[in-house]
N, C-alpha and C positions, 0 to 999 in steps of 0.2 A: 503635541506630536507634530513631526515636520518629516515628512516621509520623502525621503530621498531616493535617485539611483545610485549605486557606488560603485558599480560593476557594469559592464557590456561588453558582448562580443557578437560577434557575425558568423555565422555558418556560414554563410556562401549562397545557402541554397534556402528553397522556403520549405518551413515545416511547422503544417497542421495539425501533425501529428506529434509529440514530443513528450518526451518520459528523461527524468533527470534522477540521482538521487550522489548524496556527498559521498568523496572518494579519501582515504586519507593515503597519503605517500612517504609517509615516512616521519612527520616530525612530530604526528601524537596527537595532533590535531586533525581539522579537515584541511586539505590540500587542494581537490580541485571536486571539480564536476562529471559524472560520468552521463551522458545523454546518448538516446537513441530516440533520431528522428526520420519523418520521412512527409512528403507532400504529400500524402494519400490517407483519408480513411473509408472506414466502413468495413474492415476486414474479419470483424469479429464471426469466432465458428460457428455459431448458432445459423441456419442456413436460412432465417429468415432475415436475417442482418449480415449474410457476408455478400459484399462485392469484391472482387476482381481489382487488383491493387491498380494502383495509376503511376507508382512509385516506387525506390527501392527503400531496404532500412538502411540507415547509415547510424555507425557509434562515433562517438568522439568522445575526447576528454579536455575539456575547458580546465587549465589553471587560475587562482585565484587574482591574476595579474592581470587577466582580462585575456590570455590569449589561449587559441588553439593548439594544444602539444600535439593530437594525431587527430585523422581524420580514415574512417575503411564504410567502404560501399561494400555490403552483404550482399547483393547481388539479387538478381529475382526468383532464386531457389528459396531465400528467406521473408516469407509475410508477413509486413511491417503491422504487427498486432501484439502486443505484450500477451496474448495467450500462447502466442506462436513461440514470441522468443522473447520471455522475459530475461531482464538483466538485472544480475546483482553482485554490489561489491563486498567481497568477502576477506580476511586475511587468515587464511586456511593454513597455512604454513610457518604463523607464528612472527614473521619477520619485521613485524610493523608496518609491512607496504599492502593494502589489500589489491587481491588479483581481481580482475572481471570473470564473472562468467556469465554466460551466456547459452541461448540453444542456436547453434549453427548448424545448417542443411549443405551436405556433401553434392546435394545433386540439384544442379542449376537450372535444369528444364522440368523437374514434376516437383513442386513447391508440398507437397503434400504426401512425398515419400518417408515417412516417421522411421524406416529401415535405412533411411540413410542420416538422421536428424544426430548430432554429437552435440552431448555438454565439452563447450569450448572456453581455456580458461587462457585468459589472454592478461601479459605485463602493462599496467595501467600507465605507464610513465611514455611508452613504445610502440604500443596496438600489438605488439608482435606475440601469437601465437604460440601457449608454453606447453598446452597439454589438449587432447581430445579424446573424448572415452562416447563410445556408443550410449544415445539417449535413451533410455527405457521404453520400449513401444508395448508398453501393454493393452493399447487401447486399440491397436490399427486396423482391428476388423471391427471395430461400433461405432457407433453413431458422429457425426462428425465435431456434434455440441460438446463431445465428452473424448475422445481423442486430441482435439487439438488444446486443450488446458494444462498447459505447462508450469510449474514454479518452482523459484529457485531463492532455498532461504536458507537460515546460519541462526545458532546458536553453541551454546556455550555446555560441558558438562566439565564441573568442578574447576571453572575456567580454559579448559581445552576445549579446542575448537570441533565442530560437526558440520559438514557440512549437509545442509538438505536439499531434495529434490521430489518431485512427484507428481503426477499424472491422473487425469480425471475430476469432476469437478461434480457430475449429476447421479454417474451410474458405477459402474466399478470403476475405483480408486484406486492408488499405488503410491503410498511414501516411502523412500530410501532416505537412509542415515552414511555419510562417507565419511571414513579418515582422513587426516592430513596425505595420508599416501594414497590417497585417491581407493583402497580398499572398501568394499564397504561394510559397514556397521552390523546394518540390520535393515529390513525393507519388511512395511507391514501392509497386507492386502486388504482390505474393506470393498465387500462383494457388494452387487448393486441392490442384492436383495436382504442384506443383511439387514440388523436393527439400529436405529440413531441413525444422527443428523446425516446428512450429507457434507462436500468441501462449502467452500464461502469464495468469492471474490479479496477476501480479507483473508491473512494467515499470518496474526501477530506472532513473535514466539516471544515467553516472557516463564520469568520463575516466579512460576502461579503461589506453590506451595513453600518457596523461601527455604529449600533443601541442598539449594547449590546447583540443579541438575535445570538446564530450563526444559521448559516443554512448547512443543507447537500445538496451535490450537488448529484443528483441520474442522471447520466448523466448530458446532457444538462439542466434537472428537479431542480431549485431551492425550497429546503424546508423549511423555519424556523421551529429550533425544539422547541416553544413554544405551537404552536397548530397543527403542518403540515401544516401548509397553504401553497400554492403553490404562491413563487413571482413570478417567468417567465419561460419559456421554451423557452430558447435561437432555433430560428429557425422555432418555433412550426409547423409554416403549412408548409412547404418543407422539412424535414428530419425527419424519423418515425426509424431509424436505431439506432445502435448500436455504442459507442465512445471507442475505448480502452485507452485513456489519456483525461483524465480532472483535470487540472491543474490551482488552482488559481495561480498570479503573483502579485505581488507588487510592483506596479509603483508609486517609492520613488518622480516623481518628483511633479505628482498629488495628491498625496498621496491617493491612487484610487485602489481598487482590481479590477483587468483583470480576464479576464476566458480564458484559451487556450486550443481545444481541436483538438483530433485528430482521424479521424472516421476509421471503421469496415465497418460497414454491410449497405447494398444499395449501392453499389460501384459506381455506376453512378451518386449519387446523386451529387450537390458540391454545395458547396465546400469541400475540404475533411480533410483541417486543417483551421481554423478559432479564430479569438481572438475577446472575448464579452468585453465589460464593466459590471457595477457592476449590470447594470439592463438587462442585457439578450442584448442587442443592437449589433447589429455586427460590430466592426471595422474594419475588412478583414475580405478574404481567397482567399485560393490558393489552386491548385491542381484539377484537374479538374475528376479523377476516381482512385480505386485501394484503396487497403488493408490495411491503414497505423497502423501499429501493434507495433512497437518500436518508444520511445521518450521521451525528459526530456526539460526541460527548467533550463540553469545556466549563471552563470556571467563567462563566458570567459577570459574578460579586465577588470582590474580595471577602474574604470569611464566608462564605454561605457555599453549600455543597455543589456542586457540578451539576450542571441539567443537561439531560440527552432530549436530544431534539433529533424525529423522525420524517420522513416525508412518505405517506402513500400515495400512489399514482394509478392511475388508470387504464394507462397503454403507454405504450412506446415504441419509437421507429430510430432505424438507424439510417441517417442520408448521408451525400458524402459529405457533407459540413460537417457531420458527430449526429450525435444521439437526441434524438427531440422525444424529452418524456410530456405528457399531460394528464388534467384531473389531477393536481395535486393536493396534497392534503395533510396540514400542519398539526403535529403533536410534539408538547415536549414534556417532559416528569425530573422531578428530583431521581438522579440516578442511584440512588443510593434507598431510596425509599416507594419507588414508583408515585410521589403525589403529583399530580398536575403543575403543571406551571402555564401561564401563557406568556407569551413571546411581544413584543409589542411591534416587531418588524420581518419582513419574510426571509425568511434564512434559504431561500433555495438561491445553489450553488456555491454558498460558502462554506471556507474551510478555518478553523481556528490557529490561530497566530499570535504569541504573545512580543507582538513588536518594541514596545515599548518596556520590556522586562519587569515589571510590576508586577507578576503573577498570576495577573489576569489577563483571560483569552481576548483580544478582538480576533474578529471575525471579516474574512478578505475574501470578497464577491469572485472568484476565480476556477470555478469547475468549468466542464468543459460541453454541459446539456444546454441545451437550446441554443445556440450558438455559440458560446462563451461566456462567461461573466467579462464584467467590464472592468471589473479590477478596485472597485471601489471599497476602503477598507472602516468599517462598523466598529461602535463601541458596543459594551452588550444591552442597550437598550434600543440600539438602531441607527446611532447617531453620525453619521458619516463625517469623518476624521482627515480622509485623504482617499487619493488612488494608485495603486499598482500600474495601472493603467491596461489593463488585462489581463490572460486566462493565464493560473497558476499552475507550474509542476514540482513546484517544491514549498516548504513551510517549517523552515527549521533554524537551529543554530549553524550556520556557515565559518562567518566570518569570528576573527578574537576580538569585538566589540560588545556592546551591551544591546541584550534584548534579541529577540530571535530576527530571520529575515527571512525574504517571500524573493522566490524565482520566477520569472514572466517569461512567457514567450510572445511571436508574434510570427502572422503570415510571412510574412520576406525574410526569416532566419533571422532577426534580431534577438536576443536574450539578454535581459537584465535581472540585475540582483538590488535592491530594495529593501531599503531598512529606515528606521526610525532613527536621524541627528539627534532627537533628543533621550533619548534609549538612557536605562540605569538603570542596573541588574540590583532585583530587590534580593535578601537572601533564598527567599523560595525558587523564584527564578533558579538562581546557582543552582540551587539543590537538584533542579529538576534536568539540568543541562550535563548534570555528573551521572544521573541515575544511569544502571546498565540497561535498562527499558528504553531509556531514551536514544543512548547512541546506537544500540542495537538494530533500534525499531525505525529509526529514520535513513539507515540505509536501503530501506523497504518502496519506496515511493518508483523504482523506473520495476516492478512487479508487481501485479496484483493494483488494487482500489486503497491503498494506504495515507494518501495526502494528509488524512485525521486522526491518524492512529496514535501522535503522541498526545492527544486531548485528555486520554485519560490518565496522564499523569500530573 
């Protein structure tokens, strides 16, 4: 492996803070980069972890040429936090060009007016500004943990596009389904006291049941976004908490989507990691209490099943460097079977990457707790291979070369793109870069906790 930069560009400005995910423009492939950065963290809604920005958000869109196409400063009415204003690219309109959307705030002096907060859908090639539709404020009289949780996701029924959106994360929920004409669908409420899981940091959408219709997974909460209707609530009447990993998995030998997830909140409850089938059904768990807050699901060995690997932790604080979790605490299990596995090297902050297109995952030291990872990229026995050279916001197929690639950032607005010279796309590789789980799900990464979420394919 001989891990290369093959891209850079310059913002301008520095950012600490920075969220990316692939944009395509028209030629069927990936095109460019859609990012939103800003010098500032710590702004997360939880009121024990939010400070007082230091910064504005700013979006742009990086082409694959290395250069800046636009550049827009959101101004200080919008809180540079992916809860506030997550972005996602979507092509809602069929045309092969995906639009941005966005949560943008009409009113520039009270950052936390949700009556003036619009889903804004902006031309990716131009910044310019094509549609605005008032954001759903269903939350702006509770609490401030659970008002300010925004998402913005897409999937597919019978290959027609949906757009989604939704609101709430701990207590009353609210997901909408939109037409291409911005109409909407269907919008489905989940009261705070109702039964099942709660939302997730995570909201894969994927065609769980291979019917053509996908569904989003709102936590344990299965929805097709044909009407919202709700398939199952993996657990329903024993777990009313919180999941921070919800990962679908692809069990090649079933040919069968798994669910694996990994809980938060109600610590007592258990189990506290567990794997569903395609109907909500529990095939294990394990773990009997505690926080489980970090975790990815990859292919380790070539031929041998995937192992999820979870991280329990003990506390955590948020400073304005990011997130400092501690008391960690390492598990991982055959995903497919829950048996044990041990790990020979620590996986905290890495995210899986198959650089080298062989099928199997390495693993690239790049989240963004405790101060960063350093970018150093692992084989899956531990074996360090090369460096990124630091903290990652992207892990995907980009470029039309072989084997996936890794997005870097850095304090002074430097970004690089990062791939393996010696890359050769094995057939599985291919296979996995066509799946519709794949291209779907990796436009996922500038919303929500998704950096891993293609692991399970």
């Amino acid at each position: 492996m001989r891990i290369e930069t093959v891209r850079t560009w310059s913002l301008g400005s520095p950012a600490i803070n920075f969220r990316a995910a692939p944009l395509q423009l028209g030629s069927g492939g990936v095109d460019a980069i859609a990012v939103a950065y800003a010098d500032s963290l710590g702004s997360n809604p939880w009121i024990e972890m939010f400070s007082f920005p230091t910064d504005t958000l700013k979006l742009a869109v990086l082409d694959l040429r290395g250069e800046l196409l636009w550049r827009r400063n959101l101004g200080p009415g919008v809180v540079p936090d992916g809860n506030f204003c997550p972005l996602f690219p979507f092509d809602l309109d069929g045309d092969g060009v995906d639009e941005l959307y966005f949560v943008n705030n009409l009113d520039a002096v009270h950052p936390f007016a949700i009556s003036k907060y619009r889903l804004e859908r902006v031309d990716p090639r131009t910044g310019r500004t094509t549609g605005q539709w008032p954001w759903p404020g269903r939350n702006s009289e509770g609490p401030m943990v659970n008002a300010f949780r925004n998402v913005i996701a897409g999937g597919y029924v019978r290959g027609k596009p949906v757009l989604i959106t939704a609101q709430g994360t701990y207590l009353d929920m609210y997901v909408q389904g939109w037409n291409p004409d911005m109409s909407r669908r269907w919008e489905v409420e989940i009261p705070a006291d109702s039964a099942g899981a709660r939302g997730s940091h995570m909201h894969p959408v994927v065609d769980l049941n291979q019917d053509g219709v996908d569904e989003l997974m709102w936590g344990e909460r299965c929805l097709e976004l044909d009407a919202g209707r709700e398939l199952f609530c993996a657990d329903r009447e024993t777990y009313r908490g919180h999941s921070d990993i919800i990962q679908p998995v692809w069990d090649e030998q079933a040919s069968q989507w798994r669910l694996f997830t990994a809980r938060e909140k109600k610590s007592r409850v258990v189990p506290r990691v567990a794997c569903y089938d395609a109907q909500g059904r529990r095939l294990w768990g394990a773990l009997e209490h505690g926080h489980i807050h970090i975790g990815w699901v990859a292919r380790l060995e070539a031929g041998k099943p995937r192992t999820a690997m979870v991280i329990r932790i003990g506390s955590q604080e948020q400073t304005p460097q990011g997130r400092v979790v501690s008391g960690q605490e390492v598990f991982a299990f055959d995903v497919l079977t829950g048996e044990p596995r041990e790990l020979p090297f620590d996986p905290f902050q890495t995210i899986p990457v198959d650089l080298n297109g062989d099928g199997v995952h390495e693993l690239v030291r790049g989240l963004a707790h405790n101060g960063g990872g350093k970018g150093d990229v692992l084989d899956g026995r531990g074996k360090v291979l090369g460096s990124v050279g630091g903290p990652v916001a992207m892990a995907c197929k980009v470029l039309d070369r072989p084997g996936e690639q890794v997005l870097t950032y850095a304090r002074d607005g430097t970004i690089r793109l990062w791939a393996d010279a010696n890359a050769a796309d094995a057939p599985e590789a291919l296979r996995r870069y066509d799946h519709p789980f794949y291209k779907l799900n990796r436009r996922s990464t500038a919303c929500g906790n998704h950096f891993s979420v293609l692991g399970g394919l």
